[in-house]
C-alpha positions in Angstrom: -12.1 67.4 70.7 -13.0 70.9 69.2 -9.8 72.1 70.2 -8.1 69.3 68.1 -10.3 69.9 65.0 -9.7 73.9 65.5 -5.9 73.1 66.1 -6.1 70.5 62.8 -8.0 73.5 60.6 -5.6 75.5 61.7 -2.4 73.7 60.1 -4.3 72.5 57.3 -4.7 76.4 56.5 -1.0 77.1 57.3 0.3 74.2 55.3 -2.4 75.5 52.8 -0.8 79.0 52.8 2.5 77.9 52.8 1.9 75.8 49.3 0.2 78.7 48.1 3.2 80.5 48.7 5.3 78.4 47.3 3.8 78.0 44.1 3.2 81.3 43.9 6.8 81.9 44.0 7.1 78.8 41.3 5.2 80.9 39.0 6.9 84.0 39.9 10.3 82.3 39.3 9.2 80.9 36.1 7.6 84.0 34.5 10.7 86.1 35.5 12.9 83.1 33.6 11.1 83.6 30.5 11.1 87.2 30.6 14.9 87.4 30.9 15.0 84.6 28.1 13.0 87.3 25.7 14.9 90.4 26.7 17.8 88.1 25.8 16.8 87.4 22.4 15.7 90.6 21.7 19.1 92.1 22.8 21.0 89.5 20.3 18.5 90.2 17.4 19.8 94.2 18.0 23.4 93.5 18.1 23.1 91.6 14.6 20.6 94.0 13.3 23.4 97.0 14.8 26.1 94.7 13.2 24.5 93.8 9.9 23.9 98.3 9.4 27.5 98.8 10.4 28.9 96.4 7.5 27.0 98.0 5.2 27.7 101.9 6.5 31.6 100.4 6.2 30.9 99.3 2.4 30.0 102.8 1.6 33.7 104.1 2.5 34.9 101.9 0.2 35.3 102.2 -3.6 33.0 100.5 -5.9 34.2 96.9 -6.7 34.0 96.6 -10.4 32.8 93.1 -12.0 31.6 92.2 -15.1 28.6 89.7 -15.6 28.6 86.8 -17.5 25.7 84.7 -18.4 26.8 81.1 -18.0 24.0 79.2 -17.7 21.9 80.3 -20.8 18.9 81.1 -19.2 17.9 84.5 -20.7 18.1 87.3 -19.2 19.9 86.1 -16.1 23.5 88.5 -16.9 21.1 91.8 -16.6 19.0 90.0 -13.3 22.3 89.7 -11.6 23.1 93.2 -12.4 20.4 94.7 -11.2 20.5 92.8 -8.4 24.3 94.4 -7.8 23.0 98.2 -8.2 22.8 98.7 -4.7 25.6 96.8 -3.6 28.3 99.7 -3.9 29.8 96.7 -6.7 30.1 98.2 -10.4 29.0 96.4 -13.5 30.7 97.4 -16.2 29.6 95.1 -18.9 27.0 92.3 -19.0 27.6 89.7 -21.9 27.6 85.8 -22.5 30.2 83.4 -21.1 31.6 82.0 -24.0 29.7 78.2 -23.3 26.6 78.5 -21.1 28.1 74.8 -19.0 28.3 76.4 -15.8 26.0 74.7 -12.9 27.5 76.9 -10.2 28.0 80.8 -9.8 31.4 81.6 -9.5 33.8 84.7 -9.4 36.9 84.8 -11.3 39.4 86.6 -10.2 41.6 88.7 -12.4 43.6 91.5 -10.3 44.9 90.0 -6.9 43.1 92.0 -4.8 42.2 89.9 -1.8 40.4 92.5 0.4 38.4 93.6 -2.3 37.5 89.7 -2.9 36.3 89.1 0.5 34.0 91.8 0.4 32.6 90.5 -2.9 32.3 87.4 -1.8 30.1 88.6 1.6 28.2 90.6 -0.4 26.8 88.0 -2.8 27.6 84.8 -1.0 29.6 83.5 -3.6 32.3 81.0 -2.4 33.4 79.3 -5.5 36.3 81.3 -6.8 38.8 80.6 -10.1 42.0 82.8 -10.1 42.8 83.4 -13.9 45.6 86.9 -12.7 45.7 89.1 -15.5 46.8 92.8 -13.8 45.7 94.3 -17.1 42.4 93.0 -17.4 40.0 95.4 -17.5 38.2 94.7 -14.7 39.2 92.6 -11.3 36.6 90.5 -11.3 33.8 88.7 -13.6 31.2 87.1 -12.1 29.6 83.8 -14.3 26.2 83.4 -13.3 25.4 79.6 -13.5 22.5 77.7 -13.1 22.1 78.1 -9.5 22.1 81.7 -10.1 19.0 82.1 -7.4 21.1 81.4 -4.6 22.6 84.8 -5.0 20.8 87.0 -6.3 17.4 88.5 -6.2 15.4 88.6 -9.6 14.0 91.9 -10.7 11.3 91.8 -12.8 
């Protein structure tokens, strides 16, 4: 009869130590998982991070885009917000002024010299996706932006 309880004690222990093992490889399994996971996300935050400083460091090779700024909203003050909010954009303001009615809900750019790849980068810098083609080549500049009343959306206010 001892001999049975020692023999039972005995593969209680070893069925003991072999769920102990198990989960301890459960946990081991799991914690790795989420390590991997982090590293992961860390490793994607870097490569936008990397991207995002390479866009910029491109931008700089570039010439200046030059835009005027138009107040269409009415709001005072917004023309010379936007501007500064431009400064260190490599994007030009040459003039700020008033759109001739202040009716415009939504920023837009208009477009005046048909420079597409000039466009696109004016349009990732500030977000802007509403867009008016009005081609004059000899306008003075190739692009006015009309700040409306969602002006916020794209730009940062200085004050």
């Amino acid at each position: 009869m001892k001999a049975e309880n020692e023999c039972s004690e005995q593969n209680n222990n070893s069925k003991t130590l072999v769920k102990d093992y198990i989960v301890s490889r459960i946990w081991f399994y799991m914690i790795l998982i989420v390590i991997i996971i982090a590293l992961s996300g860390i490793k994607i935050f870097m490569i936008r991070e990397n991207n995002k400083k390479t866009d910029d460091s491109i931008d700089k090779y570039f010439p200046a885009i030059k835009v005027i700024v138009q107040n269409g909203c009415g709001f005072a003050g917004v023309a010379n917000n936007v501007k500064n909010s431009l400064s260190n954009h490599n994007i030009d303001v040459i003039s700020v002024n008033n759109a001739r009615k202040f009716v415009y809900d939504d920023t837009l750019i208009v477009v005046k010299h048909n420079d597409e790849d000039d466009l696109k980068r004016l349009k990732s810098t500030t977000g802007i996706e509403n867009v008016i083609y009005a081609i004059n080549e000899n306008y003075l500049v190739p692009f006015i932006i009309i700040a409306g009343k969602d002006y916020q959306k794209y730009f940062y206010l200085i004050q």
